[in-house]
C-alpha positions as CSV (number, residue, x, y, z in Angstrom):
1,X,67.5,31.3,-30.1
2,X,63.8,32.4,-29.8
3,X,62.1,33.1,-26.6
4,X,60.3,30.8,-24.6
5,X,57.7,31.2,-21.6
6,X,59.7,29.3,-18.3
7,X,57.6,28.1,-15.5
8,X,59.2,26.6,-12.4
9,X,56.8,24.4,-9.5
10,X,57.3,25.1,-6.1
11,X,55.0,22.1,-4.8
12,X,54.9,23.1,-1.0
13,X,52.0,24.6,0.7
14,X,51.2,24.7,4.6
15,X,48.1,22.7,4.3
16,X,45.8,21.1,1.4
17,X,42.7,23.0,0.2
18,X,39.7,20.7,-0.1
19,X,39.1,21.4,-3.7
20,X,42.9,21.2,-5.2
21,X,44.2,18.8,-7.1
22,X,47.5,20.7,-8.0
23,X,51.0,19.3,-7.6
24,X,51.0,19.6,-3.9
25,X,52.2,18.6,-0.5
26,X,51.9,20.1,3.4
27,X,55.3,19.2,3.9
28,X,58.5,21.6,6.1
29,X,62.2,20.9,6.6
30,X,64.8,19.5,5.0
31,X,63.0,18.0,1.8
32,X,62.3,21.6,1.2
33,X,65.5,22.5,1.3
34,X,66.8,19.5,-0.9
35,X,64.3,19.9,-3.5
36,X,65.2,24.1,-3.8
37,X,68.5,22.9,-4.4
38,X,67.2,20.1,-6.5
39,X,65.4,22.7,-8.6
40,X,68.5,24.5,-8.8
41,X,70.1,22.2,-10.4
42,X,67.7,21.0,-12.7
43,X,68.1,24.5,-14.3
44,X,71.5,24.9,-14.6
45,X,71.8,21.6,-16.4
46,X,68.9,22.6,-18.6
47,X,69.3,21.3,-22.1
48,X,67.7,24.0,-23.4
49,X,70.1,26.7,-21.8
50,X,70.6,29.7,-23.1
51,X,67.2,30.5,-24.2
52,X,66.0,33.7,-23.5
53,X,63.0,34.0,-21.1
54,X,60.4,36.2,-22.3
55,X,58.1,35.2,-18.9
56,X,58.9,33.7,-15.9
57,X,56.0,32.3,-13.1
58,X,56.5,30.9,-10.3
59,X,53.3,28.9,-9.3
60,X,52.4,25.9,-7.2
61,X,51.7,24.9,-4.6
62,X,52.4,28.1,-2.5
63,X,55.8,29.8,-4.1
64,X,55.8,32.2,-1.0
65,X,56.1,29.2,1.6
66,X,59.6,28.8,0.8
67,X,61.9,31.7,2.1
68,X,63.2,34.6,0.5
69,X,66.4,33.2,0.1
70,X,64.6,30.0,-1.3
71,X,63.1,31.9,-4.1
72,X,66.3,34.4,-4.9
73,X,68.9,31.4,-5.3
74,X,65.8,29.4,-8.0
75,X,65.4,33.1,-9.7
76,X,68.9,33.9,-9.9
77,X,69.3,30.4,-11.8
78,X,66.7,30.8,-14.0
79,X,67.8,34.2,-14.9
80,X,72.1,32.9,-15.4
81,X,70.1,29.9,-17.9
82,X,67.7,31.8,-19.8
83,X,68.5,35.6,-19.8
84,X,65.3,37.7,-19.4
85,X,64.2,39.8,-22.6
86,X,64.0,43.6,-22.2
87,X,60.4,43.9,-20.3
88,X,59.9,40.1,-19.2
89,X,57.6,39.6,-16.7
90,X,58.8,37.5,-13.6
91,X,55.6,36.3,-11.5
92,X,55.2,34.4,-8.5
93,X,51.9,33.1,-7.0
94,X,51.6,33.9,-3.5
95,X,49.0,33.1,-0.6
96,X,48.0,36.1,1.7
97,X,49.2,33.8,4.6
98,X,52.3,33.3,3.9
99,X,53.8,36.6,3.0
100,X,55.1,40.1,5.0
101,X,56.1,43.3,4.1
102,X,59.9,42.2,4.3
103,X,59.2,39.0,1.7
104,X,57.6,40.8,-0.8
105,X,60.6,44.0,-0.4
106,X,62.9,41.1,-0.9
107,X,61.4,39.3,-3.8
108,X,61.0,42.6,-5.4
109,X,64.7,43.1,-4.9
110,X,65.4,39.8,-6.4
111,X,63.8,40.6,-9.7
112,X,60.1,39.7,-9.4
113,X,57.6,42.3,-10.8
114,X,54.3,40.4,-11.1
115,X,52.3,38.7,-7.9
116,X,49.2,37.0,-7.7
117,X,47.2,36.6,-4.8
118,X,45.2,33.5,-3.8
119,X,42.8,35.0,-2.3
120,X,40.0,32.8,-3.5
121,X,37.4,34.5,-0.9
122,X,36.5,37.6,1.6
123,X,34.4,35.7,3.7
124,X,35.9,34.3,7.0
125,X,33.3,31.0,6.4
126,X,34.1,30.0,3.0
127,X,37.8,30.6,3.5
128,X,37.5,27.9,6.6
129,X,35.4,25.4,4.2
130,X,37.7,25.5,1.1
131,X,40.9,24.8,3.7
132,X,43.1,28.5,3.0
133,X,45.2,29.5,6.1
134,X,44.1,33.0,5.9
135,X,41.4,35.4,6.9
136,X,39.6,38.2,4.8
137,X,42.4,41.1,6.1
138,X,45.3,39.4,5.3
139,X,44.1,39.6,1.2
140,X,44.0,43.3,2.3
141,X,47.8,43.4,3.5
142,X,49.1,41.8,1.0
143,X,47.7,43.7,-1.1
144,X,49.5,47.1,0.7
145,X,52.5,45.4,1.6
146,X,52.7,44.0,-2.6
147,X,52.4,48.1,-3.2
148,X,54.9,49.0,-0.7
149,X,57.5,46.5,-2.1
150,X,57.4,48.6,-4.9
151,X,55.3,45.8,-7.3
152,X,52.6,47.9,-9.9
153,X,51.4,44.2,-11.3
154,X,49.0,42.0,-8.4
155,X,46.3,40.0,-9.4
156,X,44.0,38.5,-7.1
157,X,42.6,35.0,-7.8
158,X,38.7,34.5,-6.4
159,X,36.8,31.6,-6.9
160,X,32.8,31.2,-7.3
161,X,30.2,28.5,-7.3
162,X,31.6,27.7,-3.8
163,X,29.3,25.5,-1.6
164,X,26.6,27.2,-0.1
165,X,27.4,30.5,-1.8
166,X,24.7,33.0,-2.8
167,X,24.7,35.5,-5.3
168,X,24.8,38.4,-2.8
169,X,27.9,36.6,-1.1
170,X,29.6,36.5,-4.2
171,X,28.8,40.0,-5.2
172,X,30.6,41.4,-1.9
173,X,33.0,39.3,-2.8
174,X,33.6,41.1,-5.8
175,X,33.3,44.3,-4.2
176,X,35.9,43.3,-1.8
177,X,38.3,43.0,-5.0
178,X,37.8,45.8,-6.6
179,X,38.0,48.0,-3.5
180,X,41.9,47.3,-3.5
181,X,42.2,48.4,-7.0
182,X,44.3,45.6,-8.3
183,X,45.5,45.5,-11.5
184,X,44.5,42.2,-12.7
185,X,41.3,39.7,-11.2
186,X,41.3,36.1,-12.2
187,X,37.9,35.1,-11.6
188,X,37.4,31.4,-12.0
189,X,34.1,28.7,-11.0
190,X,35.0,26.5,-8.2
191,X,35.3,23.0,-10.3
192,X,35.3,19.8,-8.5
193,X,38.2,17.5,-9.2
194,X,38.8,13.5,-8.8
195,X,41.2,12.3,-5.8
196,X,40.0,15.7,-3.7
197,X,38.3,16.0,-0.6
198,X,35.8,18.0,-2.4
199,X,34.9,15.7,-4.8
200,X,34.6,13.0,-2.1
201,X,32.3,14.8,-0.4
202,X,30.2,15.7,-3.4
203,X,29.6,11.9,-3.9
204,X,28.2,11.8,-0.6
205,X,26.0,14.7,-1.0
206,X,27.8,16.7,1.2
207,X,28.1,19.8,-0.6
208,X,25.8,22.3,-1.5
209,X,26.4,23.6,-4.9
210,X,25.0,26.6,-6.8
211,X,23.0,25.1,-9.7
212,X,24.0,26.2,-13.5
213,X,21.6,28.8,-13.5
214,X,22.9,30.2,-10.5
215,X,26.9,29.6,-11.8
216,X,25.8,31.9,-15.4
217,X,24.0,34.6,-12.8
218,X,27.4,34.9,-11.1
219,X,29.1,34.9,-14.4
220,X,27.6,37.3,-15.9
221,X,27.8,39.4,-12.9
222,X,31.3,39.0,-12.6
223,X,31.7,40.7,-16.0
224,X,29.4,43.7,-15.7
225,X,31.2,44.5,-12.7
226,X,34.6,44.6,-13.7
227,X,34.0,46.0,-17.0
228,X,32.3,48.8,-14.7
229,X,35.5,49.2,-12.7
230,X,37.5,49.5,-16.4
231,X,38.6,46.0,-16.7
232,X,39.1,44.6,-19.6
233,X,37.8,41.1,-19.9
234,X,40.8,39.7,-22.6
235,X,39.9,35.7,-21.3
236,X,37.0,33.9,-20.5
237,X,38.1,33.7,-16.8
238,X,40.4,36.9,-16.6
239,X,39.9,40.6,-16.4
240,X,43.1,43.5,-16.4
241,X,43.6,47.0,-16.8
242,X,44.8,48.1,-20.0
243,X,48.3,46.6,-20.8
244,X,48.5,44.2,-17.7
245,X,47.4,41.6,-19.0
246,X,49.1,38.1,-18.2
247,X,51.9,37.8,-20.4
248,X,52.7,34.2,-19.0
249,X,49.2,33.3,-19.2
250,X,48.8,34.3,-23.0
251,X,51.9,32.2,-24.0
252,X,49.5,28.9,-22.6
253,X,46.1,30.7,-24.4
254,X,48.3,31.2,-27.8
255,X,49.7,27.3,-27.5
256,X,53.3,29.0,-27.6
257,X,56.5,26.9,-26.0
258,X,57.4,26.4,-22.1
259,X,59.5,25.5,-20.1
260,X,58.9,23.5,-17.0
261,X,61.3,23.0,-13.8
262,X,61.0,21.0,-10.4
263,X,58.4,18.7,-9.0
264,X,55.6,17.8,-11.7
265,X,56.8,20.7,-13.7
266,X,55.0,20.5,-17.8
267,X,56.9,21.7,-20.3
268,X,55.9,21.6,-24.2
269,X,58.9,22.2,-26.7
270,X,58.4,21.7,-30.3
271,X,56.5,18.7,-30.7
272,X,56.9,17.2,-27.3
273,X,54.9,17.4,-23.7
274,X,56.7,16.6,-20.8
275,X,55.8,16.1,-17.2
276,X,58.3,15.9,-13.9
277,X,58.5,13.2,-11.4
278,X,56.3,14.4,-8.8
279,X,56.4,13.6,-5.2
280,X,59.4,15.9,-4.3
281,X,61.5,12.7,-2.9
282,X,61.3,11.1,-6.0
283,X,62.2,14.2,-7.8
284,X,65.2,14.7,-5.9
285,X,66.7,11.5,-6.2
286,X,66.5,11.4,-9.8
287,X,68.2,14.8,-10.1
288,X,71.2,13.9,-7.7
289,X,71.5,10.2,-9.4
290,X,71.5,12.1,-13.1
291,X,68.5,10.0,-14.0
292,X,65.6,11.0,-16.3
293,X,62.9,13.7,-14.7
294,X,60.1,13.2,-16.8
295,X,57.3,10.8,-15.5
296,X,55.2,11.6,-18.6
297,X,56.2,12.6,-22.7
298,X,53.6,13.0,-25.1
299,X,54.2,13.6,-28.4
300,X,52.3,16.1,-30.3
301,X,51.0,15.5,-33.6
302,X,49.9,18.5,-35.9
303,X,46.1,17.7,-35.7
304,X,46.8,17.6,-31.8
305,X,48.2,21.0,-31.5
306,X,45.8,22.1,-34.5
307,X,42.9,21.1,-31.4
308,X,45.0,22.8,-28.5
309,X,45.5,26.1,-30.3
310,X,41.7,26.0,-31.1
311,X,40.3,25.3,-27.5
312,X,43.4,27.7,-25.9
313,X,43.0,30.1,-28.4
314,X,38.8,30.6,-28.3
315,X,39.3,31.5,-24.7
316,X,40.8,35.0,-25.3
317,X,38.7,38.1,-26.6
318,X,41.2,38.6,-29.6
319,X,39.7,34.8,-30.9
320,X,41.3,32.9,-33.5
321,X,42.1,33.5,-37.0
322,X,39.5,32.1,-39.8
323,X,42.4,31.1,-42.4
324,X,42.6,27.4,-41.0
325,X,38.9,27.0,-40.1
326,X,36.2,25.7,-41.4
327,X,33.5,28.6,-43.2
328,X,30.4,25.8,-42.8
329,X,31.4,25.7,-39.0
330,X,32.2,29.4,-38.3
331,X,28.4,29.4,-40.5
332,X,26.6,27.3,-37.6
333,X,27.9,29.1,-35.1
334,X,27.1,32.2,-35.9
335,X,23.8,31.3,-36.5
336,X,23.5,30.0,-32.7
337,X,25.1,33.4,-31.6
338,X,27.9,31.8,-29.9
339,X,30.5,33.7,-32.3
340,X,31.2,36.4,-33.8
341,X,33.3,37.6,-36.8
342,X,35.6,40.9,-37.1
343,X,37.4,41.0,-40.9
344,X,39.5,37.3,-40.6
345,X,39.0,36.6,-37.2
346,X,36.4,35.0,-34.7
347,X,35.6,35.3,-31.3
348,X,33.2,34.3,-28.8
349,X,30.1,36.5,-28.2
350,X,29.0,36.7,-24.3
351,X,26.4,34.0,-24.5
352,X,29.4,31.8,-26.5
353,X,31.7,32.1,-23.8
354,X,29.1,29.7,-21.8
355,X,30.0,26.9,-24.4
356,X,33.3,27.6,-25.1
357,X,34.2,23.8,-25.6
358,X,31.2,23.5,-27.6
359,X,32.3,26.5,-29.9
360,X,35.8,24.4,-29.9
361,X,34.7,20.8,-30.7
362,X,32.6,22.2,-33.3
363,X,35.3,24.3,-34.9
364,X,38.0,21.5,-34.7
């Protein structure tokens, strides 16, 4: 059986950030517990058992706000239904406020190798605005205590665009990052989501939002200093040393298959999309009554997944391959700049990456 990419949802968190619109819920106590177990047994029932896992990530929600224990017994059943592959990278996202030295030791122990920090900010003001339960030397800690824990893979996660941020903020911000010499920043502008308290306030005029000139000034400042720093920028949003790239991340950007376990989990296998029950209650009940998980199954037609692989696939710095796309198209947008071609493939130039779904539409 080939390889596939396994993600698994841990959908707790100790509060909700203004701007997320992830699976989510400031919830403690037993339902944690049940859905753990829940989770467990979602994966040892797997129908697709036996696959081997070629990545494993752990995202959320806020993996780290379940105990140690919590995130040994899921890993230890992902690892008995899909055995790892020699070199498989096993992630977990993790908030600087919800981790210590003996977590990290422990999770390292377990098997995980990779962690990424939502850090999002350095400064003590927009950290209070966007909702995150830590201050600017926790990201610092974590960092140390990651290291000491014996992991040589962290990211940090930052966000720009934030209300009432100026370029200078952002800039310390940056230098704040690469200061603790991570291997990996993910570097992403703040978008504003339905059904958030962000975007609620935004119709109200409430928020004060850099303009688009001031989002492409940050942008572009965001690559010249990590490729200073000897980052490679290998996606639009996401900048690594050499070799440390995300390998879980470039199974999503390549359109390859995943697997998806616990509350509002997606998974994609062959020609199918599917999407847990959600609400961790709900989720729970259907696993210990046996009945179906998936709230949501889409099926996949080839010009579908013909689209996804163009619009996942644009996003990284290797590009796509010209054999399935159209020579008129590739034409126009080269004459605009937006792409560029190397022997039979195409990628975007640096003023393309600012219409990426442009460049994608237009190719599709």
């Amino acid at each position: 059986m080939s390889p596939v990419a396994v993600y698994v949802h841990a959908p707790f968190c100790p509060s909700k950030c203004g701007y997320c619109d992830f699976n989510s819920y400031a919830m403690s106590g037993q339902i944690v517990d049940d859905t753990v177990a829940a989770t467990i047994k979602e994966i040892r029932s797997s129908p697709w058992g036996g696959r081997p896992a070629k990545t494993i990530f752990f995202g959320g929600g806020t993996p780290t706000f379940l105990s140690a224990d919590h995130l040994h017994s899921i890993l230890d059943a992902v690892i008995s239904t899909h055995p790892p592959i020699e070199g498989c990278e096993i992630s977990s996202e993790a908030n600087p406020g919800t981790v210590d030295a003996s977590k990290f030791k422990s999770m390292r122990q377990s098997g995980f190798n990779r962690i990424s920090l939502g850090a999002q900010s350095f400064v003590p003001e927009e950290l209070a605005r966007l909702g995150r339960v830590h201050g600017p030397t926790e990201i610092g800690r974590a960092v140390l205590a990651a290291r000491d824990a014996g992991f040589t893979n962290v990211n940090i996660d930052l966000m720009f665009a934030l209300p009432g941020q100026s370029l200078r903020v952002w800039e310390q911000n940056l230098e704040a990052a690469l200061s603790l010499n991570t291997d990996h920043l993910s570097l992403y502008c703040l978008t504003i989501e339905p059904n958030t308290r962000f975007y609620k306030l935004n119709l109200k005029g409430m928020l004060d939002l850099p303009d688009d000139e001031q989002q492409v000034s940050m942008y572009e400042m965001a690559c010249a200093m990590t490729a200073a720093a000897g980052l490679d920028q290998y996606e639009i949003s996401n900048f690594a040393k050499p070799s440390m790239q995300s390998q879980h991340n470039l199974c999503y950007w390549r359109c390859e298959e995943y697997l998806g376990y616990g509350p509002g989990a997606v998974g994609r296998v062959g020609d199918t999309r599917y999407t847990n029950l959600k609400h961790p209650s709900r989720y729970e009940s259907a696993v210990s009554s046996g009945e179906k998980l998936w709230c949501e199954e889409e099926r996949l037609d080839e010009t579908t997944l013909r689209l996804e692989r163009i619009m996942l696939g644009i996003r990284l710095q290797e590009g796509l391959g010209t054999g399935c796309l159209d020579l008129d198209s590739i034409h126009g947008l080269e004459a605009k700049g937006w792409v560029e071609r190397r022997t039979d493939r195409i990628r975007l130039t640096p003023e393309g990456r600012h219409f990426c779904s442009e460049v994608a539409l237009a190719l599709a």
